[in-house]
N, CA and C atoms as an extended XYZ file, in Angstrom:
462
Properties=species:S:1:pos:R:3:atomname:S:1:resname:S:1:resid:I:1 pbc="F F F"
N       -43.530      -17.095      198.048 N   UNK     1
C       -42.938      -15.810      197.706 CA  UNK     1
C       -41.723      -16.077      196.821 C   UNK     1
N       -41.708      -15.346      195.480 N   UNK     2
C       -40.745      -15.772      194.750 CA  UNK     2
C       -39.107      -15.229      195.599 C   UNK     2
N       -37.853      -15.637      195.097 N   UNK     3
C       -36.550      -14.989      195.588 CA  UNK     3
C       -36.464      -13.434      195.197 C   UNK     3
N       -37.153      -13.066      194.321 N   UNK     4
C       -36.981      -11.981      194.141 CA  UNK     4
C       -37.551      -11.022      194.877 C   UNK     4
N       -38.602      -11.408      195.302 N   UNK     5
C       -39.425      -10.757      196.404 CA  UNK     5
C       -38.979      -10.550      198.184 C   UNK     5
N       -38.299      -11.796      198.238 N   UNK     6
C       -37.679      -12.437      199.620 CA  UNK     6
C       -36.077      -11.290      199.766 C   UNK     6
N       -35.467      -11.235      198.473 N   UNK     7
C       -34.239      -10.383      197.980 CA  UNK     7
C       -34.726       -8.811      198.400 C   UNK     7
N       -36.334       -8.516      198.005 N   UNK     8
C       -36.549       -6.961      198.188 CA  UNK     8
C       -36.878       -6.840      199.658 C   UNK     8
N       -37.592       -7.480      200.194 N   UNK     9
C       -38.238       -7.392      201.509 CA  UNK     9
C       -36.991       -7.383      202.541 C   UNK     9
N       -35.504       -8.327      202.306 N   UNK    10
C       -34.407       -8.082      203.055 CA  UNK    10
C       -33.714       -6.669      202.940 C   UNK    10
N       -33.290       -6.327      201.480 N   UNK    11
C       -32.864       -5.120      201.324 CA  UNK    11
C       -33.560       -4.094      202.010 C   UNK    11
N       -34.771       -4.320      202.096 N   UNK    12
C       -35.258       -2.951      202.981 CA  UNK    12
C       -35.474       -2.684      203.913 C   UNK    12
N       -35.552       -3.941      204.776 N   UNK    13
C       -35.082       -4.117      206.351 CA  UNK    13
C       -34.005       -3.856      206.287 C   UNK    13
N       -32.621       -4.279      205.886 N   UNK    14
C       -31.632       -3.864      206.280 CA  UNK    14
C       -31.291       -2.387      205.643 C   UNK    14
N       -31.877       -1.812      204.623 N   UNK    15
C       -31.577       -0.173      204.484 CA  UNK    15
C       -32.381        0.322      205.444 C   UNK    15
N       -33.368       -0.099      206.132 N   UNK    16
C       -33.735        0.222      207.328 CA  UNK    16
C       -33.233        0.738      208.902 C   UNK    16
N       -32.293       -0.469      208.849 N   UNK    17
C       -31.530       -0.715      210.083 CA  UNK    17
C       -30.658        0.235      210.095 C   UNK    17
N       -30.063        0.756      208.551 N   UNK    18
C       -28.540        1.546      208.197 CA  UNK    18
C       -28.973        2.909      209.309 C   UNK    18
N       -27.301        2.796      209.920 N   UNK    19
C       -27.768        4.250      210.273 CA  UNK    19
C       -27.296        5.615      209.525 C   UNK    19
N       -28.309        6.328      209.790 N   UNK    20
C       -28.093        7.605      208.847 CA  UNK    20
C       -29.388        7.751      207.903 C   UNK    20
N       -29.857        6.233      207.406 N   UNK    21
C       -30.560        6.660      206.011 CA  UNK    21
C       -32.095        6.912      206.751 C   UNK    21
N       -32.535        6.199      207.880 N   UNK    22
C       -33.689        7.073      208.053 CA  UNK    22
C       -33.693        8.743      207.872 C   UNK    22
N       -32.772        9.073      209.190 N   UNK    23
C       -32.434       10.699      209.446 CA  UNK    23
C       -32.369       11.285      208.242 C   UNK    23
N       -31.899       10.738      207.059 N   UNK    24
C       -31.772       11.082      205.504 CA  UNK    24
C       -32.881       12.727      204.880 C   UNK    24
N       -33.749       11.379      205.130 N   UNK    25
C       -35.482       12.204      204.638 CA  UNK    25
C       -35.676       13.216      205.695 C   UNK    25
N       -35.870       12.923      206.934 N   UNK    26
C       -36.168       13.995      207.577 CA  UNK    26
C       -35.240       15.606      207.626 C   UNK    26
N       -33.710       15.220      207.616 N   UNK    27
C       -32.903       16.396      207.632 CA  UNK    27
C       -33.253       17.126      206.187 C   UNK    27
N       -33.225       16.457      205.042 N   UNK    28
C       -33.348       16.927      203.506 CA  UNK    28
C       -35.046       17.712      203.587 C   UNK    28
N       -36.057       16.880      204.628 N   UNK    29
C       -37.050       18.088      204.706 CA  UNK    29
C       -37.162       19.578      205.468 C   UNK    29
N       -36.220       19.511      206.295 N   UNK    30
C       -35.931       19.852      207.498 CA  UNK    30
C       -34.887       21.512      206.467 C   UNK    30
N       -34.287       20.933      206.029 N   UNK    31
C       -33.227       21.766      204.446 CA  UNK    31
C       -34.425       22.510      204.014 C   UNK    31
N       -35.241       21.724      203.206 N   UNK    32
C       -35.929       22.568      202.399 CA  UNK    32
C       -37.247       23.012      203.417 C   UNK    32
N       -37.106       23.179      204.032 N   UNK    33
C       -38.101       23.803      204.975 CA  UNK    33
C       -37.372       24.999      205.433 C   UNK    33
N       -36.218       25.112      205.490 N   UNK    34
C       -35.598       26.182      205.955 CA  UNK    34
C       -35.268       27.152      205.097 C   UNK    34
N       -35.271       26.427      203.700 N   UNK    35
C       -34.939       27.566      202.984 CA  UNK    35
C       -36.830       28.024      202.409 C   UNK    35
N       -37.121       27.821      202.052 N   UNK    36
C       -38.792       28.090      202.208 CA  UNK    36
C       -39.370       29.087      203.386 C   UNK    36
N       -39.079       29.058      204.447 N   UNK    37
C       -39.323       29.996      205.591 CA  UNK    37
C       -38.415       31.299      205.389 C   UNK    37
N       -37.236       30.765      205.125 N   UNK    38
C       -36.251       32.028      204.853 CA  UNK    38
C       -36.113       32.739      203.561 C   UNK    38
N       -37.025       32.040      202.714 N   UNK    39
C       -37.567       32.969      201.373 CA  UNK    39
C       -38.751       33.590      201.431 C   UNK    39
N       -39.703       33.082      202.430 N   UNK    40
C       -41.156       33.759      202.375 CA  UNK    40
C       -40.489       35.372      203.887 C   UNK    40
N       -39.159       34.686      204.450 N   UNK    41
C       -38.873       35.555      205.724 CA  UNK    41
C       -38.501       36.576      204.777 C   UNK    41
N       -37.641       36.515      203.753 N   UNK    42
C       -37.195       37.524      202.688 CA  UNK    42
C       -37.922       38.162      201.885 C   UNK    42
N       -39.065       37.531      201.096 N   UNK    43
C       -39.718       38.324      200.705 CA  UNK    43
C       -40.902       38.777      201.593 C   UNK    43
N       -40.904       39.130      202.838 N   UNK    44
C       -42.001       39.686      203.647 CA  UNK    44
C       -43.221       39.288      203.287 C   UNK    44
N       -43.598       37.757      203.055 N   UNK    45
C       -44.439       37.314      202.637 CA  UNK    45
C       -45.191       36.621      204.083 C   UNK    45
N       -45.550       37.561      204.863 N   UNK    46
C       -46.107       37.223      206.300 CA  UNK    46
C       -46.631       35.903      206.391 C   UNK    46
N       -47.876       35.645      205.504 N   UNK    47
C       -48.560       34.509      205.643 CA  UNK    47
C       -48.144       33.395      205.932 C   UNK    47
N       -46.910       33.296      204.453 N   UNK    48
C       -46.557       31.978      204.462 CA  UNK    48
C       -45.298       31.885      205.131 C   UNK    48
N       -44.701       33.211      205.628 N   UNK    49
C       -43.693       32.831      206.682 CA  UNK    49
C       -44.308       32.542      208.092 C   UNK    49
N       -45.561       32.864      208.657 N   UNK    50
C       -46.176       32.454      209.648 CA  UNK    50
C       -46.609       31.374      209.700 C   UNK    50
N       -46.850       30.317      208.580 N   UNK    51
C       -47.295       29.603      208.511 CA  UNK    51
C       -46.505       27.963      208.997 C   UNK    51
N       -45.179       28.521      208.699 N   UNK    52
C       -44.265       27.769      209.078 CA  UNK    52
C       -43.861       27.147      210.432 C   UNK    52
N       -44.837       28.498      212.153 N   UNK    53
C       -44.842       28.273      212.769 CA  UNK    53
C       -45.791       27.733      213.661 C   UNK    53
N       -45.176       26.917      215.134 N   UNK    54
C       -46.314       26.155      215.916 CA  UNK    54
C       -46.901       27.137      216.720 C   UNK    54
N       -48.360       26.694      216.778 N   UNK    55
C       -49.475       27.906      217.588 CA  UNK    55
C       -48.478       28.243      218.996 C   UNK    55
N       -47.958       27.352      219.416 N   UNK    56
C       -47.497       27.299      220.792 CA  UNK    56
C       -45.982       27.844      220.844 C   UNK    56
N       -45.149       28.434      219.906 N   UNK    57
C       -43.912       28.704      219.590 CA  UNK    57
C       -43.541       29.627      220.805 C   UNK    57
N       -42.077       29.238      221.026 N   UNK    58
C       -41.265       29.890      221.897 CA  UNK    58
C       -40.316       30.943      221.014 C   UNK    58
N       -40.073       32.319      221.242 N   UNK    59
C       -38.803       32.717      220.178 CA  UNK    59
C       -38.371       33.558      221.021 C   UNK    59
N       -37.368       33.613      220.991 N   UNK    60
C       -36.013       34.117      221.730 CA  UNK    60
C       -35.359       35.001      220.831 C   UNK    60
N       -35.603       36.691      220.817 N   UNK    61
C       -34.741       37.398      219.790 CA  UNK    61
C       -33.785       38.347      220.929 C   UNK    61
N       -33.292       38.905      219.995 N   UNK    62
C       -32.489       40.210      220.659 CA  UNK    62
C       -33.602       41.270      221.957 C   UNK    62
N       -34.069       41.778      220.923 N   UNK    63
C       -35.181       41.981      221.920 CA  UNK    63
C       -35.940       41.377      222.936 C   UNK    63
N       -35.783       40.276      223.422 N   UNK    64
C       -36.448       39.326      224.413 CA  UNK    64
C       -37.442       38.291      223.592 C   UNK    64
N       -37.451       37.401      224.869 N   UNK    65
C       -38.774       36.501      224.516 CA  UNK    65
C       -40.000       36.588      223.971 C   UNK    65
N       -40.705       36.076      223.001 N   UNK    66
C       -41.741       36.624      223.106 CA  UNK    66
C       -42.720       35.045      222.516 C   UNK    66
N       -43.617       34.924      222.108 N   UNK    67
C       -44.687       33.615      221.185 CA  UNK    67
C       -45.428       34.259      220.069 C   UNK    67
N       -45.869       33.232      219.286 N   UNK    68
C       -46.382       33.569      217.768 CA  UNK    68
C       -47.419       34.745      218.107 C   UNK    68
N       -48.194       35.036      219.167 N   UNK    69
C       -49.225       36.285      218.573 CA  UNK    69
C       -48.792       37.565      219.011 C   UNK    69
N       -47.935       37.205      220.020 N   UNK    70
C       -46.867       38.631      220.157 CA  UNK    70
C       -46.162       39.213      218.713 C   UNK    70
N       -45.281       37.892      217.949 N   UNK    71
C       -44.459       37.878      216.987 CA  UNK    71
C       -45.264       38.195      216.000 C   UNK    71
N       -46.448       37.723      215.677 N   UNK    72
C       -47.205       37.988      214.521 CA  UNK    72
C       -47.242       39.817      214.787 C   UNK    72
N       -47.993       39.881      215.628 N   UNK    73
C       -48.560       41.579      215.888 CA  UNK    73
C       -47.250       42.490      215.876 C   UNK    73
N       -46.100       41.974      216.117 N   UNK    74
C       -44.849       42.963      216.248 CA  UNK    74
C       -44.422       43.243      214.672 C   UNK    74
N       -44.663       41.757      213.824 N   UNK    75
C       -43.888       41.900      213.007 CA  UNK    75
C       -44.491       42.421      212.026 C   UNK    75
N       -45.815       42.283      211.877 N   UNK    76
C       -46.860       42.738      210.971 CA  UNK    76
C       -46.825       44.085      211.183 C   UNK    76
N       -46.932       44.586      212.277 N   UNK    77
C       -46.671       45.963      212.493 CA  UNK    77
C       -45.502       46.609      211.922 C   UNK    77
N       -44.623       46.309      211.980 N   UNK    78
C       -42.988       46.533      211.578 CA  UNK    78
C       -43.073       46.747      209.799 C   UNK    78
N       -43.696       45.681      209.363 N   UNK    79
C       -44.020       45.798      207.613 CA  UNK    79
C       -44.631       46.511      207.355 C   UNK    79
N       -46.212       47.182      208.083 N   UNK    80
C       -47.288       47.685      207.588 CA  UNK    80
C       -46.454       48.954      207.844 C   UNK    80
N       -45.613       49.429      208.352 N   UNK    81
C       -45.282       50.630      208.697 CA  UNK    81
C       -44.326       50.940      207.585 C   UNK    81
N       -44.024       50.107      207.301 N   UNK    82
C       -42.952       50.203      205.648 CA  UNK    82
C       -41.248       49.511      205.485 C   UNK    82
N       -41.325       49.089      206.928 N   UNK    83
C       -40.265       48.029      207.253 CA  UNK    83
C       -40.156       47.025      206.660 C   UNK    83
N       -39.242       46.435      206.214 N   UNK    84
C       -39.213       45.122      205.175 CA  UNK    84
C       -37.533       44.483      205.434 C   UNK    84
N       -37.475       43.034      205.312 N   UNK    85
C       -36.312       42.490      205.031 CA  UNK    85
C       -35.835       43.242      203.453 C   UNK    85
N       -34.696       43.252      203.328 N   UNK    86
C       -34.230       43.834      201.498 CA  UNK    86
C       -33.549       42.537      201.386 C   UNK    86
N       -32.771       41.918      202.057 N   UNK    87
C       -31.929       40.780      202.239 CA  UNK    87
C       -31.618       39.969      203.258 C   UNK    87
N       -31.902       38.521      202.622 N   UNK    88
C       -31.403       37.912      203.539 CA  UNK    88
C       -30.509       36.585      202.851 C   UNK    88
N       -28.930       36.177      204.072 N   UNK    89
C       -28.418       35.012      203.468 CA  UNK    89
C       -27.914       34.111      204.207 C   UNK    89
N       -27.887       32.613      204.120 N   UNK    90
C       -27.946       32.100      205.694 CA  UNK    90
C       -26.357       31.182      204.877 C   UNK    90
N       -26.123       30.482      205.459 N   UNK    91
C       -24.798       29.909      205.365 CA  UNK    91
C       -24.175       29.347      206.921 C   UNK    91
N       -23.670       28.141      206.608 N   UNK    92
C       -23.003       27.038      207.695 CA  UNK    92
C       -24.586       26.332      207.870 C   UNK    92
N       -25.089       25.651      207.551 N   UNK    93
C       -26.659       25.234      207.732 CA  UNK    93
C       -26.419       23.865      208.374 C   UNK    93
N       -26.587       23.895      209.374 N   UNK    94
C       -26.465       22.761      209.916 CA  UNK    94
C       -27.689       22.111      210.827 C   UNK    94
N       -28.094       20.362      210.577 N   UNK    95
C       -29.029       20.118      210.713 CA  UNK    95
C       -29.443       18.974      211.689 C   UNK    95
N       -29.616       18.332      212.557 N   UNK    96
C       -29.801       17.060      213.991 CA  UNK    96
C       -31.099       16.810      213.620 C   UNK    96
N       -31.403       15.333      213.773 N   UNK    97
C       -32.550       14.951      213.739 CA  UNK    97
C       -32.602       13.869      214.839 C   UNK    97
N       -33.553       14.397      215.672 N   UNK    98
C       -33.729       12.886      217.014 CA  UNK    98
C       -33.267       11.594      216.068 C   UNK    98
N       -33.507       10.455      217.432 N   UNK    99
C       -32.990        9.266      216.615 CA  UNK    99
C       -34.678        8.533      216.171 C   UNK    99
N       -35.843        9.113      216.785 N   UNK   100
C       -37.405        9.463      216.378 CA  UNK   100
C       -37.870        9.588      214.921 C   UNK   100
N       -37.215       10.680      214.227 N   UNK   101
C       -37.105       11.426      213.092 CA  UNK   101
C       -38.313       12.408      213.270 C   UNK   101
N       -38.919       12.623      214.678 N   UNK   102
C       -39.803       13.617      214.603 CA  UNK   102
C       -39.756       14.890      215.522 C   UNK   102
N       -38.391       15.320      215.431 N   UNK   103
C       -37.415       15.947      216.005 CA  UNK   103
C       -36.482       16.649      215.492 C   UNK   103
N       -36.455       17.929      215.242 N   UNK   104
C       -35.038       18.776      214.212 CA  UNK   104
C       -34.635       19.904      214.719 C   UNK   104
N       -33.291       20.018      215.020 N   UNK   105
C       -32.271       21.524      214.956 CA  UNK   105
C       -31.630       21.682      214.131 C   UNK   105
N       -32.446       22.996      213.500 N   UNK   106
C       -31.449       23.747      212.117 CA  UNK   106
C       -30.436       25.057      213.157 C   UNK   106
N       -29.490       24.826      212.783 N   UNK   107
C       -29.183       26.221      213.188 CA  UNK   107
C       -27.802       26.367      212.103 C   UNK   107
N       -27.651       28.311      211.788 N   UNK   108
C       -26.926       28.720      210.662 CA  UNK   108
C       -26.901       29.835      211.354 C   UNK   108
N       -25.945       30.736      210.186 N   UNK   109
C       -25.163       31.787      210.541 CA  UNK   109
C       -26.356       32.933      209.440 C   UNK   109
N       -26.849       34.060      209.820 N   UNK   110
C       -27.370       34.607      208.614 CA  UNK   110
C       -27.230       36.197      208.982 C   UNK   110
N       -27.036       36.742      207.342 N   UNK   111
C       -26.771       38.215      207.190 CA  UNK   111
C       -28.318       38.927      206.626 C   UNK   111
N       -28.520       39.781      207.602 N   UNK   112
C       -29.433       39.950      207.078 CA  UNK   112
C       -29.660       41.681      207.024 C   UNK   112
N       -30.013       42.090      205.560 N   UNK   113
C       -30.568       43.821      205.334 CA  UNK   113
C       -31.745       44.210      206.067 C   UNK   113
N       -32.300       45.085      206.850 N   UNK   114
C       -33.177       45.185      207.415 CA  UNK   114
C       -33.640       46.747      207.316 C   UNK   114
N       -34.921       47.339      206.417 N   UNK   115
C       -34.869       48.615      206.037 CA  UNK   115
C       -36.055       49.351      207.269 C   UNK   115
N       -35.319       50.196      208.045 N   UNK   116
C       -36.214       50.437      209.463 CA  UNK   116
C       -37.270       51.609      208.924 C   UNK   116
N       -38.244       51.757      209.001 N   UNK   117
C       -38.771       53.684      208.733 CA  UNK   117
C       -37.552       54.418      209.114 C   UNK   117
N       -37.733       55.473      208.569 N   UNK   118
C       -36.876       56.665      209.626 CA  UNK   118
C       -35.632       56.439      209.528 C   UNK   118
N       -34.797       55.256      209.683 N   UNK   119
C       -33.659       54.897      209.737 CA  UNK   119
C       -32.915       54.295      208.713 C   UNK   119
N       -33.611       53.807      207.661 N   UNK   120
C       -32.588       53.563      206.332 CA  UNK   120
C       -33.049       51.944      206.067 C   UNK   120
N       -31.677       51.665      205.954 N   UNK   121
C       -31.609       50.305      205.314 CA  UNK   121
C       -30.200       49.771      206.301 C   UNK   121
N       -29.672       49.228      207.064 N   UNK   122
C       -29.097       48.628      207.830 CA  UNK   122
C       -28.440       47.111      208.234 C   UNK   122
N       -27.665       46.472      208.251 N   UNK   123
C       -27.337       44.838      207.802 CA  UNK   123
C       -26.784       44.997      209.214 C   UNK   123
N       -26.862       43.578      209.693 N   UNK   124
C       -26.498       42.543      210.462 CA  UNK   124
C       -26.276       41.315      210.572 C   UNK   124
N       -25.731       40.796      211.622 N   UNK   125
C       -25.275       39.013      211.341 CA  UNK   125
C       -25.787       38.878      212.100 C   UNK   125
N       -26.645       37.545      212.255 N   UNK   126
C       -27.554       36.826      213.116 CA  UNK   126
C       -26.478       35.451      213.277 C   UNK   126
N       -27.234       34.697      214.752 N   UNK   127
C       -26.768       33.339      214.906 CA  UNK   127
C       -28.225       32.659      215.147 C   UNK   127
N       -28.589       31.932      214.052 N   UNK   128
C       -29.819       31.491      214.608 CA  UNK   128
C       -30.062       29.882      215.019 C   UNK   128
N       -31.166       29.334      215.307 N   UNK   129
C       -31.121       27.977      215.735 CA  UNK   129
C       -33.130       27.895      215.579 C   UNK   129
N       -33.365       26.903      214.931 N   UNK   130
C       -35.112       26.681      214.769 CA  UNK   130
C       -34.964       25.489      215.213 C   UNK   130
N       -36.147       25.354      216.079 N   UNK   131
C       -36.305       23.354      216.704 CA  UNK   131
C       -37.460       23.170      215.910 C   UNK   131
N       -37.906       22.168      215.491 N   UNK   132
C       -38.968       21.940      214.524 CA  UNK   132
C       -39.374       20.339      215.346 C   UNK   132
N       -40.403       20.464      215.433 N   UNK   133
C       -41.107       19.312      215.951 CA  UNK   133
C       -42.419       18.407      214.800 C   UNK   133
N       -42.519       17.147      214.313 N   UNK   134
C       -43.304       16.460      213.721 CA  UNK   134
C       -44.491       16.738      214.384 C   UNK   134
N       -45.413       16.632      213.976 N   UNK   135
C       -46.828       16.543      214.735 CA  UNK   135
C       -47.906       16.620      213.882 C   UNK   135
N       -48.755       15.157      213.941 N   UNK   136
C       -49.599       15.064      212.705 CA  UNK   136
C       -48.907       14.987      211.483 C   UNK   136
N       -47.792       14.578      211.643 N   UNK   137
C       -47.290       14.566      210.149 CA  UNK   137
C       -46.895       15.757      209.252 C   UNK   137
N       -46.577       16.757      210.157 N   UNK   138
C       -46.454       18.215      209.815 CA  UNK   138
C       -45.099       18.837      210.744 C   UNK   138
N       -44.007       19.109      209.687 N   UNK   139
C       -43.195       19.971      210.570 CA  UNK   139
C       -43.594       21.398      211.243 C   UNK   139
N       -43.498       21.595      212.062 N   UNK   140
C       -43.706       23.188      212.665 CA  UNK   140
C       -42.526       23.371      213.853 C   UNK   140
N       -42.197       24.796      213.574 N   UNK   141
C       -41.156       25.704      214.298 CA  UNK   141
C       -41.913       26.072      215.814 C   UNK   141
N       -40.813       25.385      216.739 N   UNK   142
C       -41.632       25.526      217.861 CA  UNK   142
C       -40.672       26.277      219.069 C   UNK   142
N       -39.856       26.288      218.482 N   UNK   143
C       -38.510       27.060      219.068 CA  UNK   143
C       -37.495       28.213      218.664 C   UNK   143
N       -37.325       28.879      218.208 N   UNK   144
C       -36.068       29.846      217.752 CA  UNK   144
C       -35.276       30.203      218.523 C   UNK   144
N       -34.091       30.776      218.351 N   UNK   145
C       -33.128       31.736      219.392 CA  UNK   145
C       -31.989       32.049      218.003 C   UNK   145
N       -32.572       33.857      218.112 N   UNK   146
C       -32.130       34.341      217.066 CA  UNK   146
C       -31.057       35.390      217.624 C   UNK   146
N       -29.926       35.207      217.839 N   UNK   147
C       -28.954       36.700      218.192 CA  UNK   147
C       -27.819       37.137      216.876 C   UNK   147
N       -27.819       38.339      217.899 N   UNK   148
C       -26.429       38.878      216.369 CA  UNK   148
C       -25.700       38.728      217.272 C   UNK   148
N       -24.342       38.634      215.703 N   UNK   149
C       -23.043       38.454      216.543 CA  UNK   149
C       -22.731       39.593      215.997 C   UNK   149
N       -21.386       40.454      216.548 N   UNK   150
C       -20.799       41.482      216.400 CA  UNK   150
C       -19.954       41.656      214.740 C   UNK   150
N       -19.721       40.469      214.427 N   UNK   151
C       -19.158       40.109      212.754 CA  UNK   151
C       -19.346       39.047      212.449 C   UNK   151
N       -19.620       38.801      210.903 N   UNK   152
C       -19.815       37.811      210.635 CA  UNK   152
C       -19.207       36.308      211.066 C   UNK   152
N       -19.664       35.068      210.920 N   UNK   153
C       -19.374       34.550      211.039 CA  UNK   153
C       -18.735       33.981      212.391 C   UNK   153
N       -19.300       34.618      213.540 N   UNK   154
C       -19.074       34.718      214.828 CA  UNK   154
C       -20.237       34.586      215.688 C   UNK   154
């Protein structure tokens, strides 16, 4: 094996070992996974915001507990009726990755427009938190706990 080869094969065991740079990749997917869910959540793009979640999902809203075919049927209902996000904006994004890397908590602060039938167009602040679990090589949302706080940033 030439030195140059012996030189690459060390460097990458030891960027290996570094801590932080595994967790690297996974949090930066973990980022853009969140903002992807929270753009398909914004543009009421059901599919591909459902898609984001695990068959087996736990979610925890204001309204109580509920799992994906409850959530699907509530929320689909809520749109077909003429309900829609108008806005949404998340901020403080903060991200944990097991020491596994097949393991993630996003949780952020988000404002969100919410236009009810009957009732208008209406904003609130959420505190949210998504657990995202690897499986098959596939992130999926297997957890939420979504509440409002009384003002922003609270």
């Amino acid at each position: 094996m030439s030195h140059r080869r012996v030189m690459l094969a060390v460097l990458g065991a030891v960027i290996g070992l570094c801590p932080g740079v595994a967790s690297a990749s996974p949090e930066r997917e973990i980022r853009k996974l969140e903002a992807q869910v929270n753009a398909a959540y914004a543009a009421n793009d059901l599919p591909t915001y459902f898609a984001f979640y695990a068959d087996d999902l736990r979610a925890l809203y204001p309204e109580g507990p509920t799992n994906l075919p409850a959530y699907k049927a509530q929320w689909t209902a809520f749109i077909k009726s003429g309900g829609a996000i108008v806005s949404f904006h998340d901020t403080d994004m903060q991200v944990q990755v097991s020491p596994g890397g097949d393991c993630a908590v996003a949780s952020y602060l988000a404002t969100v427009a919410t236009r009810t039938p009957g009732k208008g167009v209406s904003s609130a602040h959420f505190s949210e938190t998504d657990v995202w679990f690897k499986r098959a090589g596939q992130w999926k949302i297997v957890e939420i706990h979504y509440s409002e706080n009384p003002t922003p940033g609270h």
